[in-house]
C-alpha positions in Angstrom: -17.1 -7.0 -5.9 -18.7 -5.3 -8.7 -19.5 -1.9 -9.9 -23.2 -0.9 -9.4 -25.4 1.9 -8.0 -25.7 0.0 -5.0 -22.6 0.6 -3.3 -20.2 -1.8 -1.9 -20.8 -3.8 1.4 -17.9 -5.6 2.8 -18.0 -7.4 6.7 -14.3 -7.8 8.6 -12.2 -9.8 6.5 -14.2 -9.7 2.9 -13.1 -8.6 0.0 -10.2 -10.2 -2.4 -7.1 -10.9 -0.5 -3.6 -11.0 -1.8 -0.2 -11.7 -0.4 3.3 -9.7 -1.0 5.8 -11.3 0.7 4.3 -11.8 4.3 2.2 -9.0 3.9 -1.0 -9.2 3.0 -4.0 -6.9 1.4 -7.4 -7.4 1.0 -9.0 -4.5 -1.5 -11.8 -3.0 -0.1 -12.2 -0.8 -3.1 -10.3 -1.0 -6.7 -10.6 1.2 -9.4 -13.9 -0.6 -11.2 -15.4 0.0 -8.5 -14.9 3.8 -7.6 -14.9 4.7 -11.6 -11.2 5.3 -10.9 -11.1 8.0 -8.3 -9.1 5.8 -5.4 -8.5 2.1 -4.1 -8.9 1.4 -0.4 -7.1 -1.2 0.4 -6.9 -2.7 4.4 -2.9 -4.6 5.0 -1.7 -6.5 7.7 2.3 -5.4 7.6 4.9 -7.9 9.3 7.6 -7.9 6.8 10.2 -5.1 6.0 7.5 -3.5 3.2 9.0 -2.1 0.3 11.7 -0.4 -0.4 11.9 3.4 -0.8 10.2 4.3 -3.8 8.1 7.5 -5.7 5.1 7.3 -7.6 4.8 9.5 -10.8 1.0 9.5 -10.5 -0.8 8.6 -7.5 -0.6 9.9 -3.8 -1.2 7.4 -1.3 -2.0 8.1 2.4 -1.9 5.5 5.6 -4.6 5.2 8.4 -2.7 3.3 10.9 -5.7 0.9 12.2 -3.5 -1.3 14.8 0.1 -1.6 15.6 2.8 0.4 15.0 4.7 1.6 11.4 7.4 3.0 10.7 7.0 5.6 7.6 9.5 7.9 5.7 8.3 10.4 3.6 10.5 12.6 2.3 13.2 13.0 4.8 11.1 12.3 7.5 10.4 9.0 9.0 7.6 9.1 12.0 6.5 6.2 13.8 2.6 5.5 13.5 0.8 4.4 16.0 -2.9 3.6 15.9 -5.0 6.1 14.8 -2.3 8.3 12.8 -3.2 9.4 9.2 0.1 9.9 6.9 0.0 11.9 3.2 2.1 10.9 0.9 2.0 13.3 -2.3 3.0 12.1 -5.5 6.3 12.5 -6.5 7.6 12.4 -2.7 10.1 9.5 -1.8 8.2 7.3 0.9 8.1 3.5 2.2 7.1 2.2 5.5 7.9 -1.0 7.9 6.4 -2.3 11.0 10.1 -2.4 12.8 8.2 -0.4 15.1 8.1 -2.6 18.1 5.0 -4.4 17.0 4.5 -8.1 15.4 2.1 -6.7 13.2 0.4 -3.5 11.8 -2.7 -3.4 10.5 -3.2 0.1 8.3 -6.1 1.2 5.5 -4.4 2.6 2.2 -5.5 5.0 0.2 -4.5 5.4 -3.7 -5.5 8.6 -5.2 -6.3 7.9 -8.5 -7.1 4.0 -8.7 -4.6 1.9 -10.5 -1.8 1.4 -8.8 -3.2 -1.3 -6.4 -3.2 -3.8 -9.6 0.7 -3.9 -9.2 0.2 -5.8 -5.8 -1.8 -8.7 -7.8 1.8 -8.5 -10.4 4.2 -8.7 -7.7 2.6 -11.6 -5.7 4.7 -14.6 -5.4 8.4 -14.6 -4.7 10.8 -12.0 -4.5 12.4 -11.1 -8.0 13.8 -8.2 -8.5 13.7 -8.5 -12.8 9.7 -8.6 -12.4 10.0 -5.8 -9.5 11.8 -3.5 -12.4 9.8 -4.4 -14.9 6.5 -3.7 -13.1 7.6 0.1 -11.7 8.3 0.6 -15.5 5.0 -0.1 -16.1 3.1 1.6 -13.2 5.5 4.4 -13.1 7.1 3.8 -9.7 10.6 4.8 -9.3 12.9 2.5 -7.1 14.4 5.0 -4.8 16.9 2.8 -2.3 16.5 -0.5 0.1 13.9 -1.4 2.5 14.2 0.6 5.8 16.1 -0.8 8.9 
């Protein structure tokens, strides 16, 4: 993908595709290409996903596109089923899980400004909690408890 006055085209499944854990996400849009103003990004969930956390400086919303998520935000955790659309604003305490009955979920992000969604391309590989800590330093992500269950 590049940046041009042409727009962006992508078919099912195109785009560049990285894996967290089991999960993985293919960017649909980063910040170079949007001058910064969001990332769309489509994930297939089967793992846990992360644990509770807060970003300083994005807000990041959910489109659920298949399946079925859990999602806490705030104090509140809703399950998502297709077709439900969930806000996080910045600074709110949030994390999500497909424990919802499904194998998988398949959901669009949304992060509000671009950014953040280079932290997935860090934390690729296996789990290690030292890089984790250093990285939310970094992108300004606060650790706020364990994964859901």
């Amino acid at each position: 993908m590049s940046s041009s006055h042409e727009g962006i085209i992508l078919g099912a499944g195109e785009g560049k595709t990285i894996s967290v854990l089991r999960d993985s996400y293919t960017y649909k849009a980063a910040k170079e290409e949007t001058g910064g103003a969001y990332a769309l990004i489509e994930g297939e969930v089967v793992g846990d996903g992360p644990p509770p956390h807060i970003h300083a400086a994005e807000e990041e919303a959910f489109y659920v596109l298949e399946g079925e998520l859990n999602v806490l935000v705030g104090e509140r955790t809703v399950t998502a089923t297709a077709g439900a659309f969930v806000l996080v604003p910045r600074g709110t305490v949030h994390t999500f899980s497909k424990k919802a009955g499904t194998a998988s979920a398949k959901i669009l992000i949304i992060i509000s400004p671009a950014g953040f969604e280079k932290f997935f391309e860090e934390i690729a590989g296996p789990p290690d909690l030292e890089k984790l800590m250093a990285l939310a330093a970094k992108y300004n992500l606060k650790i706020a408890g364990q994964p859901q269950a």
